[in-house]
Every structure is written in C-alpha cells, then in structure tokens.
N, CA, C and O atoms as CSV, one atom per row, in Angstrom:
chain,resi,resn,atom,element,x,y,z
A,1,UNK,N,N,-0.275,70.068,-167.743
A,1,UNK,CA,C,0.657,69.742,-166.672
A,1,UNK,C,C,0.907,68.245,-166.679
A,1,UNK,O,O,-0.017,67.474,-166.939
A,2,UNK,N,N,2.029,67.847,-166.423
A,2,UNK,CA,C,2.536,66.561,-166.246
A,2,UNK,C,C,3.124,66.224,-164.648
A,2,UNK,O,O,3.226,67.232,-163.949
A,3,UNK,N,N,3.464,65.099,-164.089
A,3,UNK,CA,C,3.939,64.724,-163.379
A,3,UNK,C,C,5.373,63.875,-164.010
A,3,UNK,O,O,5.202,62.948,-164.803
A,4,UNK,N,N,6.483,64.201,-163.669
A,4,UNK,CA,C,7.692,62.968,-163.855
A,4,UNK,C,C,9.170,63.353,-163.198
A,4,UNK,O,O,9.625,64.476,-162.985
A,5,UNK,N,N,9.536,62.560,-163.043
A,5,UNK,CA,C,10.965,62.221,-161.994
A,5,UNK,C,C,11.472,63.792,-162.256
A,5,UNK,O,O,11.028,64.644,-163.025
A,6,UNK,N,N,12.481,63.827,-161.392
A,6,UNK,CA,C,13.484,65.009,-161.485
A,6,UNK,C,C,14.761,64.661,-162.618
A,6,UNK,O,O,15.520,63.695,-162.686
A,7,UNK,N,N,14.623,65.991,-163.528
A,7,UNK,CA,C,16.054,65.887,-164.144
A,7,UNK,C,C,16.962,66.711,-163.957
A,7,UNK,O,O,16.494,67.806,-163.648
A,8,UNK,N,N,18.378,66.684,-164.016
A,8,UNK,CA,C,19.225,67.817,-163.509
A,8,UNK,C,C,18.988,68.912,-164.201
A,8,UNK,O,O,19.771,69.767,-163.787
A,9,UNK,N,N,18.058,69.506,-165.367
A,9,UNK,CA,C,18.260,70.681,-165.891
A,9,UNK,C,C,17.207,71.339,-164.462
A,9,UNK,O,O,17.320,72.522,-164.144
A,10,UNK,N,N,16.359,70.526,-163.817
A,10,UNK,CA,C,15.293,71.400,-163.004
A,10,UNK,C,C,15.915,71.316,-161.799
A,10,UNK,O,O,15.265,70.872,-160.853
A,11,UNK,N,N,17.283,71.726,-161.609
A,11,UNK,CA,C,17.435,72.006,-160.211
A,11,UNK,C,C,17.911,73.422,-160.009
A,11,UNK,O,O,17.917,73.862,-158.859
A,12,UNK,N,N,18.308,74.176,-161.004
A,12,UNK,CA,C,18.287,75.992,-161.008
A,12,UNK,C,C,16.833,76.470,-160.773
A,12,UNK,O,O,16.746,77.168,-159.763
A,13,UNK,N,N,15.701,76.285,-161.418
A,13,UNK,CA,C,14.467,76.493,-161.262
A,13,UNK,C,C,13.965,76.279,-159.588
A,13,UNK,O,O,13.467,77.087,-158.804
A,14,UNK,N,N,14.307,74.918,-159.439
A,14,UNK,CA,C,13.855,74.750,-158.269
A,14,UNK,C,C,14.544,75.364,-156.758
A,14,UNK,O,O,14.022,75.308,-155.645
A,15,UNK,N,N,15.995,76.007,-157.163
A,15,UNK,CA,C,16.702,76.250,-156.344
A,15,UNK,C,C,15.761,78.201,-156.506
A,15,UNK,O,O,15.935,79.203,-155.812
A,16,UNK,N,N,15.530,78.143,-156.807
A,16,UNK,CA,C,14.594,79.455,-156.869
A,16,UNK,C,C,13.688,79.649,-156.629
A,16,UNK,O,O,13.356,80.764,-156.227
A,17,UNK,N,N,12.637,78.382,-156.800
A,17,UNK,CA,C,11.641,78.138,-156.423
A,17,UNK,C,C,11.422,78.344,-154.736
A,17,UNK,O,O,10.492,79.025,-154.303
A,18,UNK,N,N,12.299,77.737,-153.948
A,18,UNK,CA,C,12.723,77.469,-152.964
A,18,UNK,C,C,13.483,78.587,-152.347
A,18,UNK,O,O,13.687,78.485,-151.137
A,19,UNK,N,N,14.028,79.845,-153.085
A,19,UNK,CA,C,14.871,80.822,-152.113
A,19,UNK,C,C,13.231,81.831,-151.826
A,19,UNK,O,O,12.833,82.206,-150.724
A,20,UNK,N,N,12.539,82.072,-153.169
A,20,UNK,CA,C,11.424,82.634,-153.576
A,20,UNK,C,C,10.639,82.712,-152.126
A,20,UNK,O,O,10.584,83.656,-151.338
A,21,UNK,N,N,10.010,81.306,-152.040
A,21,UNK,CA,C,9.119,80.811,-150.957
A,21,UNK,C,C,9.778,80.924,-149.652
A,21,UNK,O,O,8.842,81.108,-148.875
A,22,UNK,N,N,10.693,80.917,-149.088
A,22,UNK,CA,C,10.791,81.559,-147.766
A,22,UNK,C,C,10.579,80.208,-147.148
A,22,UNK,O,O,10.245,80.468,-145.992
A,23,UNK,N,N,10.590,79.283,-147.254
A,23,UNK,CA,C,10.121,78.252,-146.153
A,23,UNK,C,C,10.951,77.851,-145.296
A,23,UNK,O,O,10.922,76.637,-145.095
A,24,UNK,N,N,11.749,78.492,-144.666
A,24,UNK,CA,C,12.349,78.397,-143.598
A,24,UNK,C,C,13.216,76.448,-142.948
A,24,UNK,O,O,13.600,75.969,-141.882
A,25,UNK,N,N,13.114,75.990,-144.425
A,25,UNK,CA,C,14.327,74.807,-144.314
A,25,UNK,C,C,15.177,74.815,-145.340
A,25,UNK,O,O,14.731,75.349,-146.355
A,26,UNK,N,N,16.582,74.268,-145.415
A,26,UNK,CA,C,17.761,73.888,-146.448
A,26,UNK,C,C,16.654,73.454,-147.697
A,26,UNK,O,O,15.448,73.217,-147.628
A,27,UNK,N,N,17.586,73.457,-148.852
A,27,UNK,CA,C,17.158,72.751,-149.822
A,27,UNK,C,C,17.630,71.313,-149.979
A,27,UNK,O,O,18.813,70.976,-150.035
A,28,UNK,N,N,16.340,70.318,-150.060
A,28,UNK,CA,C,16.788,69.425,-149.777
A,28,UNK,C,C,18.005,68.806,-150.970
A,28,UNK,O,O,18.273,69.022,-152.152
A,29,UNK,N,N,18.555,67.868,-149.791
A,29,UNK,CA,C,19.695,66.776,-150.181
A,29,UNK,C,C,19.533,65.869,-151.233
A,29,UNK,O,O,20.532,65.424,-151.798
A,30,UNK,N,N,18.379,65.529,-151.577
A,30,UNK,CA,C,17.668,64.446,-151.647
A,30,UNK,C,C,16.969,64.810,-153.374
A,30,UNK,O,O,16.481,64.012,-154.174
A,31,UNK,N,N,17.137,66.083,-153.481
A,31,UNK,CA,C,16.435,67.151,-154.276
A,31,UNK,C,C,16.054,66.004,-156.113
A,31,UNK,O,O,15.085,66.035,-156.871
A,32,UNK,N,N,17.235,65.244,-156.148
A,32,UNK,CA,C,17.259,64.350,-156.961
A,32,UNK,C,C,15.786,62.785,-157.032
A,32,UNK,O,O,15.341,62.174,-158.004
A,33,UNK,N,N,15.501,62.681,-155.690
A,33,UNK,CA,C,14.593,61.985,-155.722
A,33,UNK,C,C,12.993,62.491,-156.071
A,33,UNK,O,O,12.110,61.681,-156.352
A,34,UNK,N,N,12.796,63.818,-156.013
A,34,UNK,CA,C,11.978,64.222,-156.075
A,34,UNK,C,C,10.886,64.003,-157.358
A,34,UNK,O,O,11.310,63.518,-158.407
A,35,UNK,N,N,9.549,64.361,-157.230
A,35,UNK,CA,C,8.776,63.953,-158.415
A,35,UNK,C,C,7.998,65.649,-158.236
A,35,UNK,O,O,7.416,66.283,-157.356
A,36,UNK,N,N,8.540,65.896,-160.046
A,36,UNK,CA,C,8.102,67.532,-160.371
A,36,UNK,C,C,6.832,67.058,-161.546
A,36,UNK,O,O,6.387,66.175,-162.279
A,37,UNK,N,N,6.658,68.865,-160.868
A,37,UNK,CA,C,4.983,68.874,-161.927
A,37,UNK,C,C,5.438,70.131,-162.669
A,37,UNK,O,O,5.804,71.214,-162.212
A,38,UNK,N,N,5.349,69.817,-163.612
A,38,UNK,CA,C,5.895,70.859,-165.033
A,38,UNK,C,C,4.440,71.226,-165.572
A,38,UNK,O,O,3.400,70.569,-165.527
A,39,UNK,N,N,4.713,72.540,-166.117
A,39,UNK,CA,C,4.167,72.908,-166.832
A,39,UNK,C,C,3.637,72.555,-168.356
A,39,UNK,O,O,3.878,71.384,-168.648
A,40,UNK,N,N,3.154,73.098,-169.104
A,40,UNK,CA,C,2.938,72.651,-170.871
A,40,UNK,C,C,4.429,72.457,-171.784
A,40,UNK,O,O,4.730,71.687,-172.697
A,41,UNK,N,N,5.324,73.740,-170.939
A,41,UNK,CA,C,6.570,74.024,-171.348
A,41,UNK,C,C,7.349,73.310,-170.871
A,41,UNK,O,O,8.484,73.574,-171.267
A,42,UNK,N,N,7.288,72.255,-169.979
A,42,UNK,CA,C,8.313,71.540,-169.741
A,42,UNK,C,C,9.044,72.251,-168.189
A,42,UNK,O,O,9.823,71.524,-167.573
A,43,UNK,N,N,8.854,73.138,-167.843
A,43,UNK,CA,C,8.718,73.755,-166.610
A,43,UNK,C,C,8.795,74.138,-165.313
A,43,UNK,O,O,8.501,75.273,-164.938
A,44,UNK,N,N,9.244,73.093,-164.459
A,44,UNK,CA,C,8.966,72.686,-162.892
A,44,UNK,C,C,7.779,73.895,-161.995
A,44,UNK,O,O,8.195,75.032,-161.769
A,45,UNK,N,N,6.616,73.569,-161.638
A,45,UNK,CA,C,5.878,74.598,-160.673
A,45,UNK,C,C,5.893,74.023,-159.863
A,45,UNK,O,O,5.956,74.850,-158.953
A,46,UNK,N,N,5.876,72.638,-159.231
A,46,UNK,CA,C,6.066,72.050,-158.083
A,46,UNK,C,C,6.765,71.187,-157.923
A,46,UNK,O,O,7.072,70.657,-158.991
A,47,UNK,N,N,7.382,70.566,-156.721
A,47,UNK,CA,C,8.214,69.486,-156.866
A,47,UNK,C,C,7.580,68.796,-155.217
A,47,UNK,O,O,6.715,69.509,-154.707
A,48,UNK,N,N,7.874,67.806,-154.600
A,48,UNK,CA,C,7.861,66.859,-153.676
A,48,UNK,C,C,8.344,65.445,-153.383
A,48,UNK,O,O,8.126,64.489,-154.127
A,49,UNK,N,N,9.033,65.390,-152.212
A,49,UNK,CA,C,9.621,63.991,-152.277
A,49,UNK,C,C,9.817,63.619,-150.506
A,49,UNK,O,O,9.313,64.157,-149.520
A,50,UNK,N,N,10.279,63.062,-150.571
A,50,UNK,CA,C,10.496,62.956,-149.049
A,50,UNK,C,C,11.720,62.619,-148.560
A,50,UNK,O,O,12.743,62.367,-149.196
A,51,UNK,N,N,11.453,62.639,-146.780
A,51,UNK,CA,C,13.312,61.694,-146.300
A,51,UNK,C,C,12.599,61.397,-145.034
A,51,UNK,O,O,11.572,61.901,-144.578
A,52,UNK,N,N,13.302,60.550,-144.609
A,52,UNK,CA,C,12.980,59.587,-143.454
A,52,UNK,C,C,13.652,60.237,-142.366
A,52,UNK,O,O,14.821,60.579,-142.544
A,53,UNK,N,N,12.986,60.503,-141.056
A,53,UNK,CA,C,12.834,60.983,-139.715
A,53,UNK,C,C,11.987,60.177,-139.103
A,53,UNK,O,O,10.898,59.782,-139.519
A,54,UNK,N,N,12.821,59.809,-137.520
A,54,UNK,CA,C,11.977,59.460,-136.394
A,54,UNK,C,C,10.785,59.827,-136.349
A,54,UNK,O,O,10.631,60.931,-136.872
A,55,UNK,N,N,9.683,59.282,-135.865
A,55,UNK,CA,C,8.868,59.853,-135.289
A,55,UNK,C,C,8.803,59.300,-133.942
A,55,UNK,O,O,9.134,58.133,-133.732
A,56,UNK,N,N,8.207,60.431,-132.600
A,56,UNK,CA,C,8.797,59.749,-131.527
A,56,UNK,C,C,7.307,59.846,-131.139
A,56,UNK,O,O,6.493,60.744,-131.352
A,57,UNK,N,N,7.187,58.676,-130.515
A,57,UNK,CA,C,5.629,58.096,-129.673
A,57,UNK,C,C,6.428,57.703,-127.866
A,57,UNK,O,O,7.529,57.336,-127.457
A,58,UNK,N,N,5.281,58.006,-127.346
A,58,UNK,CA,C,5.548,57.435,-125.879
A,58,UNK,C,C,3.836,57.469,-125.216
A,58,UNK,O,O,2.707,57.912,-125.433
A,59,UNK,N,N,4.574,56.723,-124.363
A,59,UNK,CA,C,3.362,55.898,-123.332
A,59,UNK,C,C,3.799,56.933,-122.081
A,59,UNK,O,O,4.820,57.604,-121.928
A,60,UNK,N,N,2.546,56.771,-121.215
A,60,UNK,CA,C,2.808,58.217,-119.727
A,60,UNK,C,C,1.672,57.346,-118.913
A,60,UNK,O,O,0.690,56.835,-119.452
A,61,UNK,N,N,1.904,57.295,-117.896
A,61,UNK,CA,C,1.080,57.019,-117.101
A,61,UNK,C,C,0.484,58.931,-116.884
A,61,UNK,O,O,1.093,59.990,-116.730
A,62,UNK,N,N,-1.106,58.517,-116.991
A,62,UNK,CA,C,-1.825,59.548,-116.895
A,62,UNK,C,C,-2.444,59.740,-115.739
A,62,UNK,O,O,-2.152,59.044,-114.767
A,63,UNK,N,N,-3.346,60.669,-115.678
A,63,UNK,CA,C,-4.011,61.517,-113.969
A,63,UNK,C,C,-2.863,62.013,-112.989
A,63,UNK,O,O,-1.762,62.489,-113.264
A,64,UNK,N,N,-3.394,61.786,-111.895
A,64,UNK,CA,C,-2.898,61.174,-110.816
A,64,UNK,C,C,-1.858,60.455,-110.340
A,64,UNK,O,O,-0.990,60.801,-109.539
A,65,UNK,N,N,-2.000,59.521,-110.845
A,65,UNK,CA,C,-1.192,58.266,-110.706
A,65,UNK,C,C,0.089,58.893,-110.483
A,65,UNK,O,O,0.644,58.243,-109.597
A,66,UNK,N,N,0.807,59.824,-110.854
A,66,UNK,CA,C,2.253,59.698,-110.492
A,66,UNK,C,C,2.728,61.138,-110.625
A,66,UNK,O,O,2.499,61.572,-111.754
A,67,UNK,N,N,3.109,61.700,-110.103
A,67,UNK,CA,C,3.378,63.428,-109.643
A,67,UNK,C,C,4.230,64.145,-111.110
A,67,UNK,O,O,5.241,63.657,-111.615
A,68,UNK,N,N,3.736,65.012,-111.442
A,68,UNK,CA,C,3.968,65.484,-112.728
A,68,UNK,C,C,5.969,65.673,-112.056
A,68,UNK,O,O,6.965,65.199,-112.601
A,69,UNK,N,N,5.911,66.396,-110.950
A,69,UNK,CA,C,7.616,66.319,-111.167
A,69,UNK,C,C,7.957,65.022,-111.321
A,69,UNK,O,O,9.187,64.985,-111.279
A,70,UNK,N,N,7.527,63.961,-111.475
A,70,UNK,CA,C,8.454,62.284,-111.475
A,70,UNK,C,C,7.933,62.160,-113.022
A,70,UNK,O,O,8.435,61.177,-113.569
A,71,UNK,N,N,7.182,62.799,-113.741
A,71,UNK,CA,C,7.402,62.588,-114.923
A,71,UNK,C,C,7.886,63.329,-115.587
A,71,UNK,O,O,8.157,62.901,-116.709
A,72,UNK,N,N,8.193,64.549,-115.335
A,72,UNK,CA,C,9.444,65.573,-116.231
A,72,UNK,C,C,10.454,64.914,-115.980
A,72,UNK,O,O,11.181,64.706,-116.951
A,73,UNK,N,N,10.990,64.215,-114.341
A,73,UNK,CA,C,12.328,63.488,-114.834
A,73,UNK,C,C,12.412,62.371,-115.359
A,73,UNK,O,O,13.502,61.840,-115.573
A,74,UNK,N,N,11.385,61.880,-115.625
A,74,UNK,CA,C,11.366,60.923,-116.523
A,74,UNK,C,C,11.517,61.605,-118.024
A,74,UNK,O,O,12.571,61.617,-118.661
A,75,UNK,N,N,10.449,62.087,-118.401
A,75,UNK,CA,C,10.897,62.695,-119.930
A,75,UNK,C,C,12.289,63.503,-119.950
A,75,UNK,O,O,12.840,63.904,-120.975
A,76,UNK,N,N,12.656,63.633,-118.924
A,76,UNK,CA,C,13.834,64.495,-119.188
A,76,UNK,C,C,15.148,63.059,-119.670
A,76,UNK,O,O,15.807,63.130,-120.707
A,77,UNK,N,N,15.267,61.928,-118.702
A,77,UNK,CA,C,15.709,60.548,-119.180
A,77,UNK,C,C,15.515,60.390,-120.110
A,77,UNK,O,O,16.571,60.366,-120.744
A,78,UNK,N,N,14.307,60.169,-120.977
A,78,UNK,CA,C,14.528,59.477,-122.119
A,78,UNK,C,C,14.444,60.792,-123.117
A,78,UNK,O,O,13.921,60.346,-124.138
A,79,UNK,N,N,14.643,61.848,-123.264
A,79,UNK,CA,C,14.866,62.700,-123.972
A,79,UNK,C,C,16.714,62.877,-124.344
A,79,UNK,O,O,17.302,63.421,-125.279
A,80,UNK,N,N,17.117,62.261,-123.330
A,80,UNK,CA,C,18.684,62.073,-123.451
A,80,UNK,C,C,18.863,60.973,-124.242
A,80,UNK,O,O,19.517,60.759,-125.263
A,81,UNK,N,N,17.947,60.150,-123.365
A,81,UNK,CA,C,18.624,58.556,-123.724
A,81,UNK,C,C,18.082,58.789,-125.621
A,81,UNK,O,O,18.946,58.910,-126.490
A,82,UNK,N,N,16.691,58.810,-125.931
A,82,UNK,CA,C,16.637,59.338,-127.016
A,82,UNK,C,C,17.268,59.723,-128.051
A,82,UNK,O,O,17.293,59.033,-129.070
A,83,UNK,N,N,18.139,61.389,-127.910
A,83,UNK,CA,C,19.084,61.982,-128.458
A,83,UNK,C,C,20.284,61.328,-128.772
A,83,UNK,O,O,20.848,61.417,-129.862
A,84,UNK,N,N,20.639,60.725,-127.891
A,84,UNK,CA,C,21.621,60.168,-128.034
A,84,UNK,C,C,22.009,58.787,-128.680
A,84,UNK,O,O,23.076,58.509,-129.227
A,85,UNK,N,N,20.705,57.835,-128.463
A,85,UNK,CA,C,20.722,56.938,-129.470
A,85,UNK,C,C,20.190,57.459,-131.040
A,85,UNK,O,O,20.494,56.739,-131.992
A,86,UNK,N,N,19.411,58.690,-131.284
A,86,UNK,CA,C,19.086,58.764,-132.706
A,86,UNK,C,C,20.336,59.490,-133.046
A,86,UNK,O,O,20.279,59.732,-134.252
A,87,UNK,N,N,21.068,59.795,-132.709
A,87,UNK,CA,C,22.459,60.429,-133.334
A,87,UNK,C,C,23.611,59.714,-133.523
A,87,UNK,O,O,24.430,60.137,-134.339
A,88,UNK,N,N,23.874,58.450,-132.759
A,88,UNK,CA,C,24.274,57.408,-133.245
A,88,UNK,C,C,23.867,56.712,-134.361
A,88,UNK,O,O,24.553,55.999,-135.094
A,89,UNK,N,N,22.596,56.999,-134.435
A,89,UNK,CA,C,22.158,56.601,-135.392
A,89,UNK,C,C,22.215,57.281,-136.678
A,89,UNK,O,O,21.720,56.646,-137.609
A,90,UNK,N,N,22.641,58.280,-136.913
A,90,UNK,CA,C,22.824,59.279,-137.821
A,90,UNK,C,C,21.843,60.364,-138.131
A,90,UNK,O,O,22.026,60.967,-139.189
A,91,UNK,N,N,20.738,60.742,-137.311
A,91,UNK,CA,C,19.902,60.978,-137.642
A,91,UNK,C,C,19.954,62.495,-136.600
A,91,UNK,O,O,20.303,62.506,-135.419
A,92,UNK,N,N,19.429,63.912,-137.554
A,92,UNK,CA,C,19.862,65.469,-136.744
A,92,UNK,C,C,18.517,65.722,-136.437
A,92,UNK,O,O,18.381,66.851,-135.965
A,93,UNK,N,N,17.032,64.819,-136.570
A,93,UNK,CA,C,16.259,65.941,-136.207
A,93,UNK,C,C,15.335,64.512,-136.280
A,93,UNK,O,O,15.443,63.514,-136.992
A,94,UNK,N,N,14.490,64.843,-135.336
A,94,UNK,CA,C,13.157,63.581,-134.896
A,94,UNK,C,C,11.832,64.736,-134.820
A,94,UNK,O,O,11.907,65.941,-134.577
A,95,UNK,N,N,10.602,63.892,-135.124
A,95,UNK,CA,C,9.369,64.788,-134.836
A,95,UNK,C,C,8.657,63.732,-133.354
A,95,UNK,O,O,8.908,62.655,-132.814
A,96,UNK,N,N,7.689,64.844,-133.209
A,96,UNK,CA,C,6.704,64.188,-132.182
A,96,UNK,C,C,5.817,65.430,-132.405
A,96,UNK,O,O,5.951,66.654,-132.425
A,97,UNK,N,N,4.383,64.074,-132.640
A,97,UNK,CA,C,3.311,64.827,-132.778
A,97,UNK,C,C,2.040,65.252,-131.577
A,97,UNK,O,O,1.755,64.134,-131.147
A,98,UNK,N,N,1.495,65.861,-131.118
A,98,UNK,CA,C,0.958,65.727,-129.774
A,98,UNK,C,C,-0.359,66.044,-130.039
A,98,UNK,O,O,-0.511,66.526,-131.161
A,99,UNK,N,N,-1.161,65.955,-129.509
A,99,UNK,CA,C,-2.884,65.428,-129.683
A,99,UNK,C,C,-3.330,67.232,-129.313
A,99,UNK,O,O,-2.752,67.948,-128.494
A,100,UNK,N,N,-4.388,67.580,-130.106
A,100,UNK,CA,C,-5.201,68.774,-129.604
A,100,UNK,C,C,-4.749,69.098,-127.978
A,100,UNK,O,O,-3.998,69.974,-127.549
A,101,UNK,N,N,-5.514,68.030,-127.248
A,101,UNK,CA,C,-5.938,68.319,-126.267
A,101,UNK,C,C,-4.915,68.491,-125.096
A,101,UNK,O,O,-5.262,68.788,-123.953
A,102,UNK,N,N,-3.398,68.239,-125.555
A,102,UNK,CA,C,-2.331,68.273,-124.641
A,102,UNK,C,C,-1.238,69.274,-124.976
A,102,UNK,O,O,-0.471,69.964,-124.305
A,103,UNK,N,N,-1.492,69.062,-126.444
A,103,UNK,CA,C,-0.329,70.121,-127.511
A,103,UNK,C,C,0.386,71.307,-126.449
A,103,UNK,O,O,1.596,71.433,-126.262
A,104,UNK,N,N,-1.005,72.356,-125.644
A,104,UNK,CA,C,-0.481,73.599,-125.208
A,104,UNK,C,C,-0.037,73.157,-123.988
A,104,UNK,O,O,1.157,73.440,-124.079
A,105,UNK,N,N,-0.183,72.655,-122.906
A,105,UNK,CA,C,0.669,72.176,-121.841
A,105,UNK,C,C,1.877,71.959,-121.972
A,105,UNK,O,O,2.954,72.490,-121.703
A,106,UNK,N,N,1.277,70.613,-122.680
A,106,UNK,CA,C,2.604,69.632,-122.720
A,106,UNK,C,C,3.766,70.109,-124.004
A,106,UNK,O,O,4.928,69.715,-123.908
A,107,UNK,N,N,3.378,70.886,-125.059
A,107,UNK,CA,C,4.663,71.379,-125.776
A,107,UNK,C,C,5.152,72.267,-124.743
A,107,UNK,O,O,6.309,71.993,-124.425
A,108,UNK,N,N,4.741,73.059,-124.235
A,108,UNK,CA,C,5.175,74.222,-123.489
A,108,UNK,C,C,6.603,73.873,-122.390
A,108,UNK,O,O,7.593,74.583,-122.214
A,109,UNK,N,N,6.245,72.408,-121.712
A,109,UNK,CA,C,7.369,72.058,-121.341
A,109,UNK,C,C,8.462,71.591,-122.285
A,109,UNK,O,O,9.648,71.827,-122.056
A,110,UNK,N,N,7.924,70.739,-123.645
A,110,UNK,CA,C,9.204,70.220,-124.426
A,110,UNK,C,C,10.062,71.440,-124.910
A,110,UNK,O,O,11.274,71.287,-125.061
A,111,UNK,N,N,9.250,73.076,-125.244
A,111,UNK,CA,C,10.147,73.863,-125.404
A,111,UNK,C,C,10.825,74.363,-124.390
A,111,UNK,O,O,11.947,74.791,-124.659
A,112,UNK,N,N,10.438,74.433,-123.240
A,112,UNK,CA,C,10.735,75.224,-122.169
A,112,UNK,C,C,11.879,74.128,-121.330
A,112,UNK,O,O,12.779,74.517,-120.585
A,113,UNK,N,N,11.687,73.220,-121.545
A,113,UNK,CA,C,12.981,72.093,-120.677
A,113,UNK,C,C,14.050,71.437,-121.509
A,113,UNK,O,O,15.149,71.062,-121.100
A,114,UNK,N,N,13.551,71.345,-122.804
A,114,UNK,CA,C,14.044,70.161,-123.626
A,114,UNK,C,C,14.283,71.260,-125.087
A,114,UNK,O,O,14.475,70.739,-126.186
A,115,UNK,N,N,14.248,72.579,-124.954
A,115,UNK,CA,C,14.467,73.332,-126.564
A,115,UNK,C,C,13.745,72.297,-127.473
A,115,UNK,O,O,13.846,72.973,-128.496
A,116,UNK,N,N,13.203,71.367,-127.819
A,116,UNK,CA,C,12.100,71.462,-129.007
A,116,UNK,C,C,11.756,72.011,-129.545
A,116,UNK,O,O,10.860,72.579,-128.920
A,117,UNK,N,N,11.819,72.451,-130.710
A,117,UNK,CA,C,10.909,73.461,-131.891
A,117,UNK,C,C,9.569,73.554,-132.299
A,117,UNK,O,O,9.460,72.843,-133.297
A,118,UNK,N,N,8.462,74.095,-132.013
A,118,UNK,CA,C,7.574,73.751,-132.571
A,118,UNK,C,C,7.304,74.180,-134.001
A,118,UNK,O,O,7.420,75.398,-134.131
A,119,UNK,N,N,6.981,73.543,-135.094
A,119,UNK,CA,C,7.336,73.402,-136.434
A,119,UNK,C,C,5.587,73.553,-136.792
A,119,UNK,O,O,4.633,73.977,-136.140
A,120,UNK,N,N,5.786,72.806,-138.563
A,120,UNK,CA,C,4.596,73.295,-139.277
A,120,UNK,C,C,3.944,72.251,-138.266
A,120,UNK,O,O,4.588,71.488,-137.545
A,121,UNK,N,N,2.644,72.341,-138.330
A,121,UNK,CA,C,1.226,71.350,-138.559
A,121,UNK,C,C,1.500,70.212,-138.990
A,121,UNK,O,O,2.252,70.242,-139.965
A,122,UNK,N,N,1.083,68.867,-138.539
A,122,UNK,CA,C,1.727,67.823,-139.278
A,122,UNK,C,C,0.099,67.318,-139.983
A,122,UNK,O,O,-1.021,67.663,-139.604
A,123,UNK,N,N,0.433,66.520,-140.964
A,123,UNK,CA,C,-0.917,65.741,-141.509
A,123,UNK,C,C,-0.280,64.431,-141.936
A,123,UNK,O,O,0.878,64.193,-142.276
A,124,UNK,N,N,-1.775,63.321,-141.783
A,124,UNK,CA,C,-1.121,61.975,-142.132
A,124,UNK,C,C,-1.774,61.704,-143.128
A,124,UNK,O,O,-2.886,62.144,-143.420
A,125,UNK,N,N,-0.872,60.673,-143.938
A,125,UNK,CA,C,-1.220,60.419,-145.480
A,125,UNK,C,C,-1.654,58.597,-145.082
A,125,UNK,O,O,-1.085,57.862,-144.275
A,126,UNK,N,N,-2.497,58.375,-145.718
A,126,UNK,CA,C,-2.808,56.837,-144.995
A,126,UNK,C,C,-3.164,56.200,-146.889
A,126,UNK,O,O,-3.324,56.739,-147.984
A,127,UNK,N,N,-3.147,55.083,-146.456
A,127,UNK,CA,C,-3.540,54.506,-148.055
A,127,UNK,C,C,-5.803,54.320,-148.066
A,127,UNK,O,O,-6.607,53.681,-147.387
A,128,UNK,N,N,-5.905,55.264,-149.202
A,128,UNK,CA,C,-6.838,55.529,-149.093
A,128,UNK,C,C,-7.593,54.937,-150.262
A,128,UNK,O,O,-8.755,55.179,-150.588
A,129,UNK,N,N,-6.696,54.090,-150.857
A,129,UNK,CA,C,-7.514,53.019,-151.884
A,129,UNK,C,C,-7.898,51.644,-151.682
A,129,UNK,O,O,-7.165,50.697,-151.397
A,130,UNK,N,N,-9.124,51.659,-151.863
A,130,UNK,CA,C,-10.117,49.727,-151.606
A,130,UNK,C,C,-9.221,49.049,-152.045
A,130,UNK,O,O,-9.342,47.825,-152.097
C-alpha cells in the first residue's frame, strides 16, 4: 500500500466507493484535494481530505445565576445573529461540539428550538509530535 495525492483516473472508483458506503453526505467538492491509499495495483481503498467549517464555541453563564428561559432567548439571538453572519459568509453548515455531561439536555433543546442535526461523534486531531 502506498499513500499519494489524488489523480483524475481515481475519481470513478471513488465515486463508488462512496455510493457503496452509505455515509449519508454528498461526495465531496473538494474530492481533488484528497490524499488516497492504493493498493499494490495502483488502486484507491481509501481516500481523506478535508474542508473548512465553523466551529461554534460559546460562553453561558452557568447554575443559577440567570433563569434558563433568559438563556434560550439568548441562544435563540445569537443562533440568528450566528446564521446569518456565517452565510454571508458563504458558509451552509457550522458544527458545535458539546461536553458528555450537557450533550443530552442541552442538544435536546438545539434540536428541538433551533433544528440542529445531531451528526457523527466528533474527535480531535492535535499535533502529537515532540
């Protein structure tokens, strides 16, 4: 097996690769940037690459301190204000990742007020060399 750039003969393969697997997104746009792992034969069995999306972080005043209805209309504010500046910005889809310990609450309202999707599992890639 090898690793190296994408060439246009591996985008029929991969467009199969991809109806095959079921993974429930477009094929990407981008499909050209990608870095494939071929086989002995020259091959494609995997491919990966990426594209750039928001990620959305926020600050909450926690406990007490401030009545959960004054903070749904707050998240409900900047969930507009939000939308509306990342689409100016050109951008159709933002993530937000939410901690164990809040995930089932607190997604429950982003789907239930705000249609949010909840999607795969996210994992972070950090630089893991001295």
């Amino acid at each position: 097996m090898k690793v190296r750039a994408f060439e246009s003969i591996d985008e029929t393969v991969l467009r199969e690769l991809h109806e095959r697997g079921g993974y429930g997104f477009p094929f990407p746009d981008n499909i050209a940037d990608y870095l494939i792992v071929t086989d002995d034969a020259n091959c494609p069995i995997m491919a990966a690459g990426e594209k750039m999306v928001p990620e959305i972080t926020m600050l909450c005043a926690s406990g007490g301190m401030t009545h959960p209805l004054v903070k749904l209309e707050a998240l409900s504010l900047l969930h507009e204000a939000l939308r509306d500046r990342l689409v100016r910005k050109g951008f159709k889809q933002a993530f937000v990742f939410l901690a164990p310990g809040v995930e089932k609450a607190f997604g429950r309202h982003l789907q239930r007020h705000f249609r949010w999707k909840p999607t795969w599992k996210g994992y972070a890639i950090e630089d893991w060399r001295p």
